[in-house]
C-alpha positions as CSV (number, residue, x, y, z in Angstrom):
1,X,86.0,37.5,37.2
2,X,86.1,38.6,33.5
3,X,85.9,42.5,32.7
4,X,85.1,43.0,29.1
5,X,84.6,47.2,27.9
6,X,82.7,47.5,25.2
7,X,84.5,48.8,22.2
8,X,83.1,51.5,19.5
9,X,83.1,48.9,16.7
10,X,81.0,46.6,19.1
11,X,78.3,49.3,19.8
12,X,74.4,48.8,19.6
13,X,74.3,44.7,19.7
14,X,72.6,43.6,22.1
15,X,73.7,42.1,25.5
16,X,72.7,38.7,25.3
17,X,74.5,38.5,21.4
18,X,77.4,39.8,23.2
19,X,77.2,37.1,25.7
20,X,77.0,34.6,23.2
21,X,79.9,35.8,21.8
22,X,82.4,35.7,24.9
23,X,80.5,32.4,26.3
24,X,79.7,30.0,22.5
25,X,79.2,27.2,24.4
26,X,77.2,28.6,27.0
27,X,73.3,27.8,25.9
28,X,70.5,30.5,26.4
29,X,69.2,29.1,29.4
30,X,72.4,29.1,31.2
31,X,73.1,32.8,30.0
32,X,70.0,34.0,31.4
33,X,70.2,32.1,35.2
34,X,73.1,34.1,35.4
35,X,72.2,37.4,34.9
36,X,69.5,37.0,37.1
37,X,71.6,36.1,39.5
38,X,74.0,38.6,38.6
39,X,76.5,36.7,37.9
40,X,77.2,38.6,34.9
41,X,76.5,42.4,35.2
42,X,76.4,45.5,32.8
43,X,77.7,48.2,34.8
44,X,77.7,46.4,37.9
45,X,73.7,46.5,37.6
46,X,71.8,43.7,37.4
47,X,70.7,43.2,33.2
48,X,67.8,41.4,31.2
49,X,70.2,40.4,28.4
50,X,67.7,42.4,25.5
51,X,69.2,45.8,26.1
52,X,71.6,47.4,23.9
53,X,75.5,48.2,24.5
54,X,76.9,51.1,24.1
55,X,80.8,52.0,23.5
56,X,82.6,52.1,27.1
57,X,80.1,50.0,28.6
58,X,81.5,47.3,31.2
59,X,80.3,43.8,31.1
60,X,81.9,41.3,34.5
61,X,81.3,38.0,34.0
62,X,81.6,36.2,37.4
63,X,82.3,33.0,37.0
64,X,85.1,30.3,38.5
65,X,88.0,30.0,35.8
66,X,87.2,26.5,34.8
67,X,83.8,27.5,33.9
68,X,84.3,30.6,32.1
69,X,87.3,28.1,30.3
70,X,84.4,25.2,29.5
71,X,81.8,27.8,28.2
72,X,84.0,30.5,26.2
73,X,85.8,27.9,23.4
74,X,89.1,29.4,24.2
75,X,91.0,27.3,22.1
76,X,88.8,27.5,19.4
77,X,89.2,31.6,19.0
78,X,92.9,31.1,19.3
79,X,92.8,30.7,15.1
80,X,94.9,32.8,12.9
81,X,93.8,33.8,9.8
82,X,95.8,33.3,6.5
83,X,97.7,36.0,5.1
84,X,97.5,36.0,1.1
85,X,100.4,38.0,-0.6
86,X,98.1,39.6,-3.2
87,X,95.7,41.5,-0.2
88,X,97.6,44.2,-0.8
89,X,97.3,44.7,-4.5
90,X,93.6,43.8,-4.1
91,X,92.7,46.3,-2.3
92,X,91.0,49.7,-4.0
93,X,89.4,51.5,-0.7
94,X,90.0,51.5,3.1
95,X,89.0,53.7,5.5
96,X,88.3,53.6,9.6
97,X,85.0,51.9,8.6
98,X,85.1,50.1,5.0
99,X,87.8,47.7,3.0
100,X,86.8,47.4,-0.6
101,X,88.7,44.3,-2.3
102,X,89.0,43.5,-5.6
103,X,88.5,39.4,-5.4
104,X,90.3,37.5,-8.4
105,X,88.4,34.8,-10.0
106,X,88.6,31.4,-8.4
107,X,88.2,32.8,-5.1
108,X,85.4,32.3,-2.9
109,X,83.7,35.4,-0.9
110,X,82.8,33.2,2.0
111,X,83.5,29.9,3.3
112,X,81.2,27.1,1.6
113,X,82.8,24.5,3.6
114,X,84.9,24.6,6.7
115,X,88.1,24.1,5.2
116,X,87.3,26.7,2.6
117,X,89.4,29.5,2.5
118,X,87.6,32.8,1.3
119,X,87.9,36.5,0.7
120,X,86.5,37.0,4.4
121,X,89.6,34.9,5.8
122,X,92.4,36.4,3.5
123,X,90.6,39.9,4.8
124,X,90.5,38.7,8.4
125,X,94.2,38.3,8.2
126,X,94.9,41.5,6.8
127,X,93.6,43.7,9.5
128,X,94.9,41.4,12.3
129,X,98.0,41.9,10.8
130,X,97.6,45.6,10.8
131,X,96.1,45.1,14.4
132,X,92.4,46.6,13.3
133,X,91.5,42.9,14.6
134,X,92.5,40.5,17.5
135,X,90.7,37.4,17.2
136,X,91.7,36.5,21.0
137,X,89.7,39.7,22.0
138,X,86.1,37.9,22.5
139,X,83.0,40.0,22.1
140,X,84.6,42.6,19.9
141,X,82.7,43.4,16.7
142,X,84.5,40.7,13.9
143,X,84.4,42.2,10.3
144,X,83.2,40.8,7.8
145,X,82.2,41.1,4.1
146,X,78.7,42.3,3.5
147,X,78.1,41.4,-0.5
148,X,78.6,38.2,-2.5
149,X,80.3,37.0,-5.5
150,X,80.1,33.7,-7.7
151,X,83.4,32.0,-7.6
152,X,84.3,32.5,-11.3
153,X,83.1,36.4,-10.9
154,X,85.9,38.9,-10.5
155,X,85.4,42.2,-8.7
156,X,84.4,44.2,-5.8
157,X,83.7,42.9,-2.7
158,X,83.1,45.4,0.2
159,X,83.9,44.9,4.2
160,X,82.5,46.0,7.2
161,X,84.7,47.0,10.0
162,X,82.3,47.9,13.0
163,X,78.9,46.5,13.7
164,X,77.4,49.6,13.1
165,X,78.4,50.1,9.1
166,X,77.3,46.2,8.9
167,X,74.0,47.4,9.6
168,X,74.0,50.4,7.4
169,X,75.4,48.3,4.3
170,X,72.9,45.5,4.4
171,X,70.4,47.9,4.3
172,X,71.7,49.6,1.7
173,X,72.0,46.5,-0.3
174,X,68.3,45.2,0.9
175,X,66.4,48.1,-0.1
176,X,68.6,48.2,-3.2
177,X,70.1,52.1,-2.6
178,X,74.1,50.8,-3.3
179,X,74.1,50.8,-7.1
180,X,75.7,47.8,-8.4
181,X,77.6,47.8,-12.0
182,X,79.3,44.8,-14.0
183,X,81.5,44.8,-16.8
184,X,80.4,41.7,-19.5
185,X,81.5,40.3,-22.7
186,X,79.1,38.8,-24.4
187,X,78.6,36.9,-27.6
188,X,76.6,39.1,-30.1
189,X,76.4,42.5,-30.8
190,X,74.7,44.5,-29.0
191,X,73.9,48.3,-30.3
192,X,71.3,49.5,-27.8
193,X,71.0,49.8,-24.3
194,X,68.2,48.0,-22.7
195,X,66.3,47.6,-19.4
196,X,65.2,43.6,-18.6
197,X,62.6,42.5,-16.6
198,X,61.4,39.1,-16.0
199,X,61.4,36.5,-13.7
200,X,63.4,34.0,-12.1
201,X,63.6,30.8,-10.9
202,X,66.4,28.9,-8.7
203,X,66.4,25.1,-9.3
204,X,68.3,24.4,-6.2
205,X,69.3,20.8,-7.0
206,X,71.1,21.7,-10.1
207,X,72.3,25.6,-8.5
208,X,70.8,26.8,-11.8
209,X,68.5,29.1,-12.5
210,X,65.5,29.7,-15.5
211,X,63.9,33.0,-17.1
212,X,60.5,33.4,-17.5
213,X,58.7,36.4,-19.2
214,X,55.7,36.0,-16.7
215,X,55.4,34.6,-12.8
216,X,54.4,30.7,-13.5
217,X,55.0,29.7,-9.5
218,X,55.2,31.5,-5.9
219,X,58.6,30.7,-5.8
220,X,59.4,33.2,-8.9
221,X,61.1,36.3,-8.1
222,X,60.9,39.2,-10.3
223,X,64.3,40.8,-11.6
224,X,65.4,43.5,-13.7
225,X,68.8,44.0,-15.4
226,X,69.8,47.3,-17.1
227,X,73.0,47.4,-19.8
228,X,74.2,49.8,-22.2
229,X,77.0,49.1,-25.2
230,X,80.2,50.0,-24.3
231,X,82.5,48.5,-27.7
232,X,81.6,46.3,-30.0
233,X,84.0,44.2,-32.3
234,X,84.4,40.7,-33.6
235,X,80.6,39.4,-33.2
236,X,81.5,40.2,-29.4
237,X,79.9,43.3,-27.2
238,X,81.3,44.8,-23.7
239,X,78.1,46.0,-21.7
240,X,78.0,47.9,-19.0
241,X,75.1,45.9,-16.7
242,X,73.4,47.6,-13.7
243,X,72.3,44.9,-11.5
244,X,68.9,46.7,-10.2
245,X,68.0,43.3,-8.3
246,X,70.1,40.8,-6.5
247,X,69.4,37.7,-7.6
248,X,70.8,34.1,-8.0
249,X,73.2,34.0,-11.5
250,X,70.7,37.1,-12.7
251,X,72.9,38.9,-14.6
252,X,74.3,35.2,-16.7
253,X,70.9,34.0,-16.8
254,X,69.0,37.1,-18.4
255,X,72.3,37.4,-20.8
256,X,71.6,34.3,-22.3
257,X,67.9,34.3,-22.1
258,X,68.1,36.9,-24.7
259,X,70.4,35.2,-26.8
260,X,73.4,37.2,-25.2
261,X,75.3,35.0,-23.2
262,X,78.9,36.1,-21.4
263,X,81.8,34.7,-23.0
264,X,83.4,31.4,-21.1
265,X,80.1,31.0,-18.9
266,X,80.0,27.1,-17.5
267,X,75.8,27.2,-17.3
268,X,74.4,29.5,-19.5
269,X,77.4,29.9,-22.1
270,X,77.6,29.0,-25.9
271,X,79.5,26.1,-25.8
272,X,81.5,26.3,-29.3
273,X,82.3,30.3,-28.3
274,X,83.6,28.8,-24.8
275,X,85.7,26.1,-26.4
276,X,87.0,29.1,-28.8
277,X,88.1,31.3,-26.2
278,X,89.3,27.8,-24.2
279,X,91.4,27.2,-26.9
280,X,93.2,30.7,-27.9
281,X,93.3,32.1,-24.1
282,X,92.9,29.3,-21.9
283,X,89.5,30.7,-20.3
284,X,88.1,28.5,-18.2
285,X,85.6,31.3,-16.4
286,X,82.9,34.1,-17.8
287,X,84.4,37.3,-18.3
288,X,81.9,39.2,-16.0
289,X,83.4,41.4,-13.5
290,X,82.0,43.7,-10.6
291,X,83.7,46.9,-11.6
292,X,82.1,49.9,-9.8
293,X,79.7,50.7,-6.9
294,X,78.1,54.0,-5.9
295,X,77.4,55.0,-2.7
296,X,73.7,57.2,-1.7
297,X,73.9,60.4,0.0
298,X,74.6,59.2,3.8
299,X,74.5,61.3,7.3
300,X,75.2,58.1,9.6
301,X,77.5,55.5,10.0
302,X,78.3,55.6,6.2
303,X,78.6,59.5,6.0
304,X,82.4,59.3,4.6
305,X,81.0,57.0,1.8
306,X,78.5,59.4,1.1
307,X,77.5,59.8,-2.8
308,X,81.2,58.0,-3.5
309,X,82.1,55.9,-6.2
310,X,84.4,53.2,-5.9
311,X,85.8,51.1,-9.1
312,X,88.1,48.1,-9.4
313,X,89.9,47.4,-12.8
314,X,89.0,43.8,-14.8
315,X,91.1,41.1,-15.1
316,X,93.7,41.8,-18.2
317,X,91.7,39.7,-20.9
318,X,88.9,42.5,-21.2
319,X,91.3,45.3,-22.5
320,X,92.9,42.4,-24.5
321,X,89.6,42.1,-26.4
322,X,88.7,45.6,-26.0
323,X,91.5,48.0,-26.0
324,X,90.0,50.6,-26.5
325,X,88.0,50.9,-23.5
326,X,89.7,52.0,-20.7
């Protein structure tokens, strides 16, 4: 018999997610024969599987040692995450419930392949270092980041570390109440704050994306971008971009759709200004950087974040080119 007690972090999934956790090779079918036979119990009652766990709930899973070995993919949680020296300078925030990060460019948020190592991993590390995370300890709550980054973007990138801020963060993000702000350089000058809208569409052969001033196809999505000025020197421009939508490349694509594009970007760049900066600083990357993000007014699992703002410096080259913003 196998005694699991539901931890806080773990609280409100529900119990057949749980199972599915603890058991990975265990199909649905299976799951449910044995709670009705209750051969796996919730409080030593008999369960559906749809109900909800709460923290100190006990789940006993009674099954012979070889089967509970087949079905739970032991060896497969026995993993250890990566430890990367610069975690520690990367990080801006941490609390009981939140890790902010501030990713370098050239790392990827989340795994695109198996053997990819990402932000998520590095992070994963981290706190099972600190002991905030046992990867052996099945059915627990396994943090995880909750907002994505392009590969070549620098910046913030926020962590979850119990089910139940998860929750509150993707909802945040979904009904677009986080407030998202970038730092860009940008060929051009630009003199005058501005608030985009258009619409976009994702060619998803090429991963690139198009701007159109009016919906030509179902599969457009409107966006809006608001930036203001924040220097201006040498036919280049720093803005300060609110990202009011969350879209594919959005901020890149409506920069350049408007003859603005960001300095060293692979699809949407000037070419001869990204050869330029190629050549005197070795960019290889668009200076575009996820610099600060804003918190609403919270009474619930985010209540510590409530109304908070939390900022994460650029990479040196922006003060190089604009020294005197801070």
């Amino acid at each position: 018999m196998k005694e699991f007690k539901i931890a806080d972090n773990a609280a409100g999934q529900r119990l057949d997610r749980f199972l599915g956790k603890i058991l990975p090779e265990a199909d649905t079918a299976f799951l449910h024969r044995m709670l009705r036979k209750k051969n796996i119990t919730r409080n030593d009652k008999k369960a559906e599987g749809s109900e909800r766990l709460a923290a100190g709930d006990v789940i006993r899973v009674w099954l012979s040692d070889e089967t509970y070995q087949k079905f739970s993919g032991t060896a497969r949680r026995e993993q250890r995450f990566p430890l990367w020296d610069g975690i520690w300078d990367s990080i801006v925030f941490e609390n009981d419930c939140l890790l902010a990060l501030n990713k370098p460019v050239g790392m990827l948020t989340q795994k695109a392949a198996p053997s990819d190592v990402s932000v998520n991993e590095y992070m994963l590390g981290y706190l099972a270092a600190k002991g905030e995370y046992v990867p052996e300890r099945p059915g627990e709550f396994k943090p995880g980041v909750v907002n994505r980054l392009d590969r070549n973007t620098s910046g913030l990138v926020l962590a979850a570390k119990s089910l139940a801020v998860a929750q509150a963060l993707s909802e945040q993000l979904r009904e677009k109440q986080l407030r998202k702000f970038y730092l860009a350089c940008v060929n051009g000058e630009v003199r005058e704050a501005m608030r985009l809208s258009a619409f976009l569409y994702k060619d998803k052969t090429g991963n690139r994306v198009c701007i159109r001033e009016t919906r030509q196809s179902a599969e457009d999505r409107e966006i809006q971008t608001a930036f203001r000025p924040l220097a201006v020197r040498d036919n280049l421009s720093l803005l300060e971009v609110e990202l009011l939508t969350g879209r594919s490349h959005q901020i890149r694509a409506q920069l350049a759709a408007i003859g603005h594009p960001i300095i060293g970007d692979p699809k949407y760049g000037n070419r001869a200004e990204n050869s330029r900066f190629m050549q005197r600083y070795g960019l290889k990357h668009q200076l575009l950087h996820a610099y600060r993000l804003r918190f609403p007014t919270e009474t619930a699992a985010l209540a510590t974040l409530s109304e908070k703002t939390i900022s994460a410096a650029p990479p040196k080259l922006f003060s190089e080119l604009f020294p005197e913003v801070n």
